[in-house]
C-alpha positions as CSV (number, residue, x, y, z in Angstrom):
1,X,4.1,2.5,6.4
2,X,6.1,-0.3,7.7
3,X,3.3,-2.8,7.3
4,X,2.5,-1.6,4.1
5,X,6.5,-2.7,2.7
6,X,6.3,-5.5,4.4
7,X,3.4,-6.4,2.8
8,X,4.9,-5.4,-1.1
9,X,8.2,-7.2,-0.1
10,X,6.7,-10.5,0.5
11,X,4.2,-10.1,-2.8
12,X,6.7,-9.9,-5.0
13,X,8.8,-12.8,-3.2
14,X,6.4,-15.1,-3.3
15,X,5.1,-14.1,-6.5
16,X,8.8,-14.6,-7.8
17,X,9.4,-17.8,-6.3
18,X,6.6,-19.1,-8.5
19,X,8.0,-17.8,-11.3
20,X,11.7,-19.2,-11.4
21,X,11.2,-21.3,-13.7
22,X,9.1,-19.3,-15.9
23,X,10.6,-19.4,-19.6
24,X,11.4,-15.4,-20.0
25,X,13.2,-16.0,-16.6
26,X,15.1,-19.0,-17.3
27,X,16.0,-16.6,-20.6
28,X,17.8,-13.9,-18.3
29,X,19.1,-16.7,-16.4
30,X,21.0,-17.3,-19.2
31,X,23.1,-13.9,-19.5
32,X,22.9,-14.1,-15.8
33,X,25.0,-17.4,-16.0
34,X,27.7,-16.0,-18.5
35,X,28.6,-13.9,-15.5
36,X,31.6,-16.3,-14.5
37,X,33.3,-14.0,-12.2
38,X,30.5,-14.3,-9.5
39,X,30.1,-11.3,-6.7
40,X,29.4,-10.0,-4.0
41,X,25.2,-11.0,-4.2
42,X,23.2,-14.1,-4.5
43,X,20.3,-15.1,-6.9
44,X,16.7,-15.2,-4.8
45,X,16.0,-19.0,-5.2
46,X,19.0,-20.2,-6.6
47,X,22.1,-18.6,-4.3
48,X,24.1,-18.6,-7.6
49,X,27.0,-15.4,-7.0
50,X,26.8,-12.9,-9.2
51,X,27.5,-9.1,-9.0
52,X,24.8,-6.8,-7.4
53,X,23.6,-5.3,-11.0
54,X,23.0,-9.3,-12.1
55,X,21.1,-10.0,-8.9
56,X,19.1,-7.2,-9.7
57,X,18.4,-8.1,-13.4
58,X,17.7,-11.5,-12.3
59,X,14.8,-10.6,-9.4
60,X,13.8,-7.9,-11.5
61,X,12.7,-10.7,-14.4
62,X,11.1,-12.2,-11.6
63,X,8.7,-10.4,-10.2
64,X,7.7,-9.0,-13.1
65,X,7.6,-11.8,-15.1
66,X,4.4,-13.4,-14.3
67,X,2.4,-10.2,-14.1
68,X,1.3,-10.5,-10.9
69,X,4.1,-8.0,-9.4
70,X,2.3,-5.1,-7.3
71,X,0.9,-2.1,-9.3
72,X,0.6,1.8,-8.8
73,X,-2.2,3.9,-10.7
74,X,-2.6,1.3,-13.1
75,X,0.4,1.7,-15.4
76,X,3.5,1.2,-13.2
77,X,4.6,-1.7,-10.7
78,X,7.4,-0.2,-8.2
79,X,8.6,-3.9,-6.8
80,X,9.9,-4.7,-10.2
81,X,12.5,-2.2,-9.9
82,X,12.7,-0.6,-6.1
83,X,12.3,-4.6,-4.3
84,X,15.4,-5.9,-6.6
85,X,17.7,-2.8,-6.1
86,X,17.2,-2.4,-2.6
87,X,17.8,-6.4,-2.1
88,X,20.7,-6.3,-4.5
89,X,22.2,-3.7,-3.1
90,X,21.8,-4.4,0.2
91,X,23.8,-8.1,0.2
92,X,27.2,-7.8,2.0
93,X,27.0,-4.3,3.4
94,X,25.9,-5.4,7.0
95,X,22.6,-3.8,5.8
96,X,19.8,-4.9,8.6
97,X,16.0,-5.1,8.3
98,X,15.5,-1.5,9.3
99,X,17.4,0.1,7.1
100,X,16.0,-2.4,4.7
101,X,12.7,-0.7,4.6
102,X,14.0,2.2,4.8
103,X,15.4,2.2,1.7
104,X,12.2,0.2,0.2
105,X,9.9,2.7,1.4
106,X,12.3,5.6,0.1
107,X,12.2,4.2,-3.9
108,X,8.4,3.7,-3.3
109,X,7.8,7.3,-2.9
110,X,10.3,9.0,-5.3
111,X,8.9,6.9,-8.0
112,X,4.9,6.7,-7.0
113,X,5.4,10.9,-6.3
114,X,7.2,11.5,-10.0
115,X,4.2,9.2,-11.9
116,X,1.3,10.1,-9.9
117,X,-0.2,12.6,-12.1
118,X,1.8,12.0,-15.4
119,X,1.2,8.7,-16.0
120,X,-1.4,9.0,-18.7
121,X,0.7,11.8,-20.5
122,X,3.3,9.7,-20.8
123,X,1.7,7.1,-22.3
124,X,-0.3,9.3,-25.0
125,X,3.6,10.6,-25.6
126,X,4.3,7.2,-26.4
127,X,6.3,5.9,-23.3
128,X,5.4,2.2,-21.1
129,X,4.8,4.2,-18.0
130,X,6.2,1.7,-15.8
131,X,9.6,1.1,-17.4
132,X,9.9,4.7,-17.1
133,X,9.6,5.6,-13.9
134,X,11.4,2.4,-12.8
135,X,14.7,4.0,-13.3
136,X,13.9,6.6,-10.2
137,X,13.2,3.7,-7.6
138,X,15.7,1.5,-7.8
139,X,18.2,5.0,-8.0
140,X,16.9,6.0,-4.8
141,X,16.8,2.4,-3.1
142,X,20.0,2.0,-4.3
143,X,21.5,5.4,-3.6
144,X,20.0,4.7,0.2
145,X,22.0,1.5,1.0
146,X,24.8,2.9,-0.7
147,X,24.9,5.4,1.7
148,X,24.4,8.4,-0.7
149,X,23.8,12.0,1.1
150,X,21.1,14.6,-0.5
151,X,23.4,15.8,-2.6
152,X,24.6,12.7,-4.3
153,X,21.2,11.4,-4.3
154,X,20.1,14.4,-6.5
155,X,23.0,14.3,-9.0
156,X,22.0,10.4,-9.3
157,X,18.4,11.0,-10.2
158,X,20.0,13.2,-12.8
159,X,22.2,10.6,-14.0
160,X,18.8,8.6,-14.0
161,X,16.9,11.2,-16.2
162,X,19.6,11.3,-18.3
163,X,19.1,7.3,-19.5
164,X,15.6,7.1,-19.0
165,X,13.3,5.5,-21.3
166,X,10.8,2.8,-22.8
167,X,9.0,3.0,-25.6
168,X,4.7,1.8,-25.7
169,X,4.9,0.3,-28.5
170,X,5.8,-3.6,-27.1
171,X,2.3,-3.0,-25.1
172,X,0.5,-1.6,-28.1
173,X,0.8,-4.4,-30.0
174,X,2.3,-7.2,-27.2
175,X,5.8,-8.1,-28.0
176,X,7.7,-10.3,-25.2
177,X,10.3,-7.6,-24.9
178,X,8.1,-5.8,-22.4
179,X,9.2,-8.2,-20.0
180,X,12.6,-6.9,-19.5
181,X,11.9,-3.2,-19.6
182,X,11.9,-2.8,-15.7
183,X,14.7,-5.1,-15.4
184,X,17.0,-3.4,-17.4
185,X,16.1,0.4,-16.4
186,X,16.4,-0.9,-13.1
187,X,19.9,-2.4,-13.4
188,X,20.2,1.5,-15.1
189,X,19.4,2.9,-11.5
190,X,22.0,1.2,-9.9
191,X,24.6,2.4,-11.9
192,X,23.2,5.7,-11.5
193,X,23.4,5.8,-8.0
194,X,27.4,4.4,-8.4
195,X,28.0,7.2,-11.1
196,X,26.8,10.1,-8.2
197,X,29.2,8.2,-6.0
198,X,31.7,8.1,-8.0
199,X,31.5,12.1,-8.5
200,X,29.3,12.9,-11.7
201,X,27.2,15.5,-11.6
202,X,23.5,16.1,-13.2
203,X,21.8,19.0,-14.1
204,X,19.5,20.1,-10.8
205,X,16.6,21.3,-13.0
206,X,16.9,16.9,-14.3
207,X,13.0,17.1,-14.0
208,X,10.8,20.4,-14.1
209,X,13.3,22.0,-16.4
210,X,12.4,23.6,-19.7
211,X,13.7,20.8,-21.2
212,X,13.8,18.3,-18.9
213,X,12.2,15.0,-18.2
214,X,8.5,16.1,-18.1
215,X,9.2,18.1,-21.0
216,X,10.8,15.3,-22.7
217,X,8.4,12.4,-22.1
218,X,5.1,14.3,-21.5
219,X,5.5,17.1,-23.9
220,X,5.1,19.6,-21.4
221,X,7.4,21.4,-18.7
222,X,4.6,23.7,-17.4
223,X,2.7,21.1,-16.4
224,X,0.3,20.7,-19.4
225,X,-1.4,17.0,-19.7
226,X,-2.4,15.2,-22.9
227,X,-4.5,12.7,-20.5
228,X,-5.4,12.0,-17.0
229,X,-7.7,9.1,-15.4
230,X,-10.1,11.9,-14.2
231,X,-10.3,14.7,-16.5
232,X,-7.6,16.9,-15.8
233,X,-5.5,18.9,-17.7
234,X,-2.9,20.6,-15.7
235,X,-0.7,19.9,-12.6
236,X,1.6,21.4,-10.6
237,X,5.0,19.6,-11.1
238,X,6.2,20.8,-7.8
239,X,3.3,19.3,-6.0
240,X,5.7,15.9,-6.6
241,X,7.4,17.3,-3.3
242,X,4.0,18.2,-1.4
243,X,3.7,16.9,2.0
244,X,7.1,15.1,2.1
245,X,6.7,12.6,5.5
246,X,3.1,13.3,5.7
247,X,1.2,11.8,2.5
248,X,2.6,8.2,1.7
249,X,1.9,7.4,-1.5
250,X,3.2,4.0,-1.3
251,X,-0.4,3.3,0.5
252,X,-2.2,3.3,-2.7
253,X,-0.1,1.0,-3.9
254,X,-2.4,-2.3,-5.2
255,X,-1.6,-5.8,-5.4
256,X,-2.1,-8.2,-8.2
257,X,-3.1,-11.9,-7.1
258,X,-4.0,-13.1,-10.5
259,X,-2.2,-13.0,-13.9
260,X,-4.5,-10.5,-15.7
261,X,-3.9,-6.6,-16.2
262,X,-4.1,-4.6,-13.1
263,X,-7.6,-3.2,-14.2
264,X,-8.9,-7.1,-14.2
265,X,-8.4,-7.8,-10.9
266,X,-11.2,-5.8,-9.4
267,X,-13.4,-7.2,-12.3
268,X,-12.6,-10.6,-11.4
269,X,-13.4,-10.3,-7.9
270,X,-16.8,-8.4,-8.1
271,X,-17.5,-11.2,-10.7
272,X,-16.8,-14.4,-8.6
273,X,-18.6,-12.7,-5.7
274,X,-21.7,-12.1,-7.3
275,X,-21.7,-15.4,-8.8
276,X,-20.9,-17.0,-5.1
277,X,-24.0,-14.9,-3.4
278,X,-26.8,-15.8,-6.5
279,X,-25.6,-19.4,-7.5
280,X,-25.0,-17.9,-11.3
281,X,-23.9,-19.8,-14.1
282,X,-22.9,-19.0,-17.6
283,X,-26.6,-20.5,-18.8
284,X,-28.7,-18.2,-16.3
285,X,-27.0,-14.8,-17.5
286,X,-27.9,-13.1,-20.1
287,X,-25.5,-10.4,-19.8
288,X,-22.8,-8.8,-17.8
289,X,-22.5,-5.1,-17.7
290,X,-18.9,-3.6,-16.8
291,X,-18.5,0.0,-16.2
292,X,-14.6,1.4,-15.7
293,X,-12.3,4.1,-16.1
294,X,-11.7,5.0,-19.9
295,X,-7.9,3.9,-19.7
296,X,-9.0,0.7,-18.5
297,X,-11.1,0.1,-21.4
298,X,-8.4,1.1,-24.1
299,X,-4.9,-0.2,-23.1
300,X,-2.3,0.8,-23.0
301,X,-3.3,4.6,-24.3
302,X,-6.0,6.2,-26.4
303,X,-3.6,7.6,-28.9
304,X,-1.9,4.5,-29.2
305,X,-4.5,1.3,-29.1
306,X,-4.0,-1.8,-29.4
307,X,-5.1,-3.6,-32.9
308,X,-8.6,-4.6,-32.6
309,X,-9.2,-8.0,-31.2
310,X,-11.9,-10.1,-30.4
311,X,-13.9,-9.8,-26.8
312,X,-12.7,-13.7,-26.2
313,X,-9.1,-13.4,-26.4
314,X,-7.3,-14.4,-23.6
315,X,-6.7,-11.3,-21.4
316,X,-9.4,-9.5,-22.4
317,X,-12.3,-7.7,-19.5
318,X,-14.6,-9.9,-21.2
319,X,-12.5,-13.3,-20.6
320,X,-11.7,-12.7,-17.0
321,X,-15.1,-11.6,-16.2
322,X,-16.6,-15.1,-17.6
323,X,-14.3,-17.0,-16.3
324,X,-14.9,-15.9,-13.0
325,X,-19.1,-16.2,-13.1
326,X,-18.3,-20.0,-14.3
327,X,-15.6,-20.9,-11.9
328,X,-17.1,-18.6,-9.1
329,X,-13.6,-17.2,-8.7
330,X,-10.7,-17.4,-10.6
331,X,-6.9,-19.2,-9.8
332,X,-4.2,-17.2,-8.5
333,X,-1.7,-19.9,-10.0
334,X,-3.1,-21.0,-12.9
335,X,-2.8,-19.7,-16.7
336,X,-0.1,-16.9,-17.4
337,X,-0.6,-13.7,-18.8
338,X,2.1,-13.7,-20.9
339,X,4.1,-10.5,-22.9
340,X,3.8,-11.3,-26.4
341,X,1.0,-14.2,-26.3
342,X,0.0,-17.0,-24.5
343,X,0.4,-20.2,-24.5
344,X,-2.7,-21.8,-26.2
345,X,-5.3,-23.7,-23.7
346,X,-7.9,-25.0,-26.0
347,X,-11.2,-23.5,-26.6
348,X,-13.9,-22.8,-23.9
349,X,-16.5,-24.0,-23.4
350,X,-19.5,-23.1,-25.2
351,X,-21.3,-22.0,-22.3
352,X,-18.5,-19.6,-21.5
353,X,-17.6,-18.6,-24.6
354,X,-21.0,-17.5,-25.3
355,X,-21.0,-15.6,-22.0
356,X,-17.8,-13.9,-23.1
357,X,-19.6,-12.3,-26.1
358,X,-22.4,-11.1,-24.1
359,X,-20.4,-9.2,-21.7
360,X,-19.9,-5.3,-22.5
361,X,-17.4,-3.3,-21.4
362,X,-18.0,0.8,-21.2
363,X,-16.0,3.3,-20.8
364,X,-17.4,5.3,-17.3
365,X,-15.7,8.4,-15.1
366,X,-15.0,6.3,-12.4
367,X,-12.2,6.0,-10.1
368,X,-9.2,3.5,-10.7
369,X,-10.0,-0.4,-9.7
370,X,-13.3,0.7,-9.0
371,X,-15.7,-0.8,-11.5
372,X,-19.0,-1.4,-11.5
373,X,-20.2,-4.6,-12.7
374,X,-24.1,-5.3,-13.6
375,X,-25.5,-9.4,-13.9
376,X,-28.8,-9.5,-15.8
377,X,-30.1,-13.1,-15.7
378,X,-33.0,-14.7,-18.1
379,X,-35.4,-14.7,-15.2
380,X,-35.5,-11.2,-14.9
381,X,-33.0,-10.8,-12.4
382,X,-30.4,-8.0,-12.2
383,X,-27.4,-8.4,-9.6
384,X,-24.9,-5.0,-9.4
385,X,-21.6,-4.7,-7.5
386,X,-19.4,-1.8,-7.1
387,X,-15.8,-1.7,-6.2
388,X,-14.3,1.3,-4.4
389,X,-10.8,1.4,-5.5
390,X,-9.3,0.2,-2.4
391,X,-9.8,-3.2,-2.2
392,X,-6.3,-4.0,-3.1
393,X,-4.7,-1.9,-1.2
394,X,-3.7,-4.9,1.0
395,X,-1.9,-4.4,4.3
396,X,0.6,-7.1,5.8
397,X,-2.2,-9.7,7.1
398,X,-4.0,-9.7,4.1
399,X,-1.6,-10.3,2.2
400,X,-0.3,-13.5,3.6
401,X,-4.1,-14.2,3.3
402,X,-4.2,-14.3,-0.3
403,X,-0.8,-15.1,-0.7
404,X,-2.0,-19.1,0.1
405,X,-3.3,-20.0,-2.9
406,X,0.6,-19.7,-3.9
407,X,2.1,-22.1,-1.1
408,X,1.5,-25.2,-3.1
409,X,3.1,-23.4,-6.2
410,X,6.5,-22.5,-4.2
411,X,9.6,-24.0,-4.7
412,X,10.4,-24.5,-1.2
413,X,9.4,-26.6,1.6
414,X,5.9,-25.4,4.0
415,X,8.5,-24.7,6.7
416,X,10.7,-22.8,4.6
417,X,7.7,-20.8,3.5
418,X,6.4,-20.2,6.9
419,X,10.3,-18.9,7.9
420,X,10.1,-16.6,5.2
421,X,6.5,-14.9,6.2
422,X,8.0,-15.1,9.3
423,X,11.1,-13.1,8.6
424,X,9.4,-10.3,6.4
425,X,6.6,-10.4,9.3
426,X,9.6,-9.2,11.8
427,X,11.9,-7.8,9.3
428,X,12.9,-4.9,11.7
429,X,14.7,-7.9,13.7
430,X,16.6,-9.1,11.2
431,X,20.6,-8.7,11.5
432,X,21.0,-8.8,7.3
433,X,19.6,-8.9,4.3
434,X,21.7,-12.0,3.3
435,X,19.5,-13.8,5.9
436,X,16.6,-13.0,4.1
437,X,18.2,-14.6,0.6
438,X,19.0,-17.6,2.5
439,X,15.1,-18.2,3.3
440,X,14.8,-18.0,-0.6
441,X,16.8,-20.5,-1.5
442,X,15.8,-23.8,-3.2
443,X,16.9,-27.1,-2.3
444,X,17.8,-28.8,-5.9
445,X,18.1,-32.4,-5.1
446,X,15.0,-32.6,-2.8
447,X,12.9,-30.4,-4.7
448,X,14.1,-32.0,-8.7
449,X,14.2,-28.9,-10.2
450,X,16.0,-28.3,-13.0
451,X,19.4,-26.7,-13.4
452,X,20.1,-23.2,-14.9
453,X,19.9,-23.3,-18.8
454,X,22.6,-23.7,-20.5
């Protein structure tokens, strides 16, 4: 368990890092920067003081931004709301690495527990899944450092019901707005937490009432589901609180190493492997076959699809997948899936874009980040990998692995780089979080970045 936060903790710093100067960041650096007053927490990157709800905002907006943050059943990404509350929160208290990941692995579970089985229902209801369930994270992180007993905890993750939200429709058709759904509901979470300090009360019945938050965003308080990844159509809501210190389900977390939907990454990586093992280029195949979960073949929900678009676009199965046969893998830093269009790059190749249009996606009753990808060549051959579903599900060591292809991208120097693998690595040492901010920091003059925006 420890391992495991480690490991999402220094994903979505690293990840961030790369990302603070991405243009929907240096945006929200802008409100940031009206906040003249300062406080009591710093900006990861660039130390500027702001209050703890800012600093959240702010690292929020990063490692979200890039879409590459860490990912849970497909539709939700927990780092983009429990990694910035808890390291917001946790600046000036005297909080130290233990209680750190205490907190971290706390917000994993509450939110991972309360989406597990829901997710799809709540997206046919017409609700982003992960700006939803962000809200409950970052309320518990928060509510943790904060120092919050069960009670107060409880009333908060009324208080967090109570301004819940998100609407699907910036992923249906792609607006940039997406990007600052987790960051706000998580900056929501915090004040939650403050409120149940403070002394207001919520309802205890927040979630399984009759009209309470499954009946409000998945149309059903008795546990009836308008979709599921594998066929159901009814849970148990109390089975949220089932095995409590036993099942963990901050273990199936996944990461995201390159800039595509969560759904892609498998795809990419089966892709680049088979085209590693069998020398394959875009000239030698004739087709590629990829078999996935139904809600990874219609995003972001069958009731609400996106507009039709062609199998070439930028971010579609179909891209990724010939991109990754012609490259024989794909980069973990290069072009950015970006909310509400990309920036353009030119046209492919021919040889690539005519691979792209003779790869088909089909819709299979498979597990999650588990497809199955068939290469038929011209000569006759036919090359088939299958994912399990867990590939992803990186532990600490693996992580820094991967994380590599990032160093050169970093803001910081090699040393400060390794001294921040190094702290997360041995985070149960460390005396306070503010240490661990100082390891972020970038040094202006000798790296030439630029200032804030104005």
């Amino acid at each position: 368990m420890v391992d495991k936060a480690k490991a999402v903790l220094l994903h979505a710093l690293v990840v961030g890092l790369a990302s603070l100067h991405d243009r929907d960041v240096e945006l929200g650096l802008r409100l940031v920067a009206d906040d003249e007053a300062g406080g009591p927490a710093r900006l990861i990157g660039l130390g500027l003081p702001v209050s703890r709800t800012l600093a959240a905002f702010h690292s929020s907006l990063l490692f979200h931004a890039r879409g590459q943050d860490d990912s849970y059943r497909m539709l939700t990404h927990p780092g983009a709301s429990v990694l910035p509350a808890a390291l917001a929160e946790g600046q000036r208290r005297s909080v130290d690495g233990r209680t750190l990941l205490a907190s971290i692995i706390a917000g994993y579970e509450v939110q991972c527990r309360l989406a597990r089985e829901v997710i799809p229902s709540v997206q046919n209801h017409g609700f982003r899944a992960s700006a939803l369930f962000s809200i409950f994270g970052a309320t518990v992180a928060a509510g943790r450092l904060r120092g919050l007993p069960a009670d107060q905890l409880a009333h908060a993750l009324a208080i967090a019901v109570a301004t819940a939200g998100g609407p699907i429709e910036t992923s249906r058709v792609g607006s940039r707005e997406m990007t600052f759904q987790e960051p706000v509901f998580c900056t929501s979470g915090l004040l939650a937490a403050r409120l149940a300090e403070a002394g207001a009360t919520g309802a205890a019945t927040c979630l399984e009432g009759p009209a309470g938050f499954f009946y409000a965003f998945t149309g059903s308080a008795a546990g009836e589901l308008t979709g599921s990844f594998d066929g159901a159509t009814h849970w148990n809501p109390m089975s949220a609180a089932a095995d409590l210190g036993s099942r963990w389900e901050i273990l199936n977390v996944t990461m995201k190493i390159y800039s595509a939907a969560g759904f892609n990454q498998p795809v990419i990586e089966a892709v680049a492997a088979l085209a590693r093992e069998h020398d394959l280029t875009p000239e030698r195949v004739e087709s590629i076959t990829i078999e996935m979960n139904e809600w990874e073949t219609i995003y972001p929900s069958p009731r609400f699809p996106r507009p039709p678009s062609g199998a070439a676009d930028f971010g579609s199965t179909a891209y990724f997948a010939a991109q990754a046969l012609a490259a024989k893998g794909y980069p973990s830093t290069g072009r950015r899936l970006a909310y509400g269009g990309a920036d353009p790059a030119g046209d492919d190749p021919p040889a690539i874009s005519g691979l792209i249009h003779r790869t088909r996606v089909l819709a299979a009753p498979r597990r999650q980040y588990a497809p199955r990808v068939t290469i038929q060549t011209y000569s006759g051959e036919t090359y088939v990998r299958e994912m399990t579903g867990d590939e992803f599900k990186w532990d600490f060591a693996t992580e820094r692995e991967r994380l590599r292809a990032f160093d050169g991208a970093l803001p910081l120097s090699a040393a400060q780089v390794d001294a921040l693998v190094s702290a997360v690595s041995n985070l149960e040492s460390l005396s306070a979080v503010d240490d661990l901010i100082d390891l972020t920091l970038v040094d202006r003059e000798q790296q030439g970045r630029r200032e804030p925006p104005p």
